[in-house]
N, C-alpha and C positions, 0 to 999 in steps of 0.2 A: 237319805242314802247313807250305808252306815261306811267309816272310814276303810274298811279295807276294797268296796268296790269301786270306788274313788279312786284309790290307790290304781286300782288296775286298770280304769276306764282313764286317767293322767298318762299311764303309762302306756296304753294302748294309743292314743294320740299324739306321742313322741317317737312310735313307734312308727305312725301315722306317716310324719311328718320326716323325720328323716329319711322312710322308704323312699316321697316324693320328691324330695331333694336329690335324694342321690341316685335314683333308679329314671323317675319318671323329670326331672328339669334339673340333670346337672350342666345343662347350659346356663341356666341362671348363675350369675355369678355372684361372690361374696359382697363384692363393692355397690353390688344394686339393691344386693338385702339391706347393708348397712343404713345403705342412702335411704331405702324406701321404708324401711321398717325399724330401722334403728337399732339388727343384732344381724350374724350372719351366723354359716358355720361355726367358724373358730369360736362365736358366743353361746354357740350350745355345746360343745366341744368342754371346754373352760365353765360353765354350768354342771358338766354332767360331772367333771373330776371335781367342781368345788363337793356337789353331792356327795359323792365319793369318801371325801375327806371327812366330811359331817360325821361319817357313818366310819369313822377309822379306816376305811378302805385305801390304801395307797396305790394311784394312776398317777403315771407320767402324764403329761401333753398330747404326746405323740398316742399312748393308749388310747386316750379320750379323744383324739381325732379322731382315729380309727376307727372307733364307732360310729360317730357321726359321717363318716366320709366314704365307709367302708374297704377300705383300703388305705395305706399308710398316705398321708397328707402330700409328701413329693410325687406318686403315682398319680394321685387326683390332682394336683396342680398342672403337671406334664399331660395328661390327655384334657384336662378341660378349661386351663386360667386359658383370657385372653387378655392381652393387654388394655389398661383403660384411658380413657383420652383424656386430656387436660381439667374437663369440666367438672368428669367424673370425680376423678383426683382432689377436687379443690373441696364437692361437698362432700366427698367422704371425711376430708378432714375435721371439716365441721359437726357431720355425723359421729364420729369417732367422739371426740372431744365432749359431746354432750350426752353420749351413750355410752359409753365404755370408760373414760375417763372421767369422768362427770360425779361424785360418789354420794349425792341427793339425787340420783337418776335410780338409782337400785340393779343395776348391771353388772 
């Protein structure tokens, strides 16, 4: 496969992928991603501006949510966070810490 349809067929599955996040299960929440898969929005969010950067392109935060979230980040927290229970709370921390925080994790 030569690299530019690579290029497109990555990009077509990120394309994928936030559609169904944000169109088709924005019930699922960031804290489940975290726990169950070890990234959430905010880590594709935070990916797609480090991208960005690679490439001289200058994104806020909030730009780079917006993408991933499709609407600015306090819109999507107000119609879809809900609050998470103590148990939840406890592995995220752990999640966090060894995926996000972690910098031999590659996140």
């Amino acid at each position: 496969m030569d690299p530019q349809t690579r290029t497109e067929l990555e990009a077509a599955a990120f394309r994928a992928l936030v559609h169904h996040l944000m169109v088709k299960r924005p019930d699922v929440q960031n804290i489940d991603l975290m726990n169950l898969g070890g990234f959430c929005r905010n880590c594709l969010s935070r990916w797609y501006q480090e991208a960005a950067a690679e490439r001289g392109l200058s994104m806020t935060k909030d730009e780079a949510r917006e993408v991933v979230y499709g609407m600015p980040y306090a819109d999507w927290v107000a119609q879809n966070q809900t609050e998470a229970d103590g148990a939840k709370k406890a592995a995220f921390e752990v999640a966090f810490r060894a995926n996000v925080e972690d910098p031999k994790s590659g996140a």
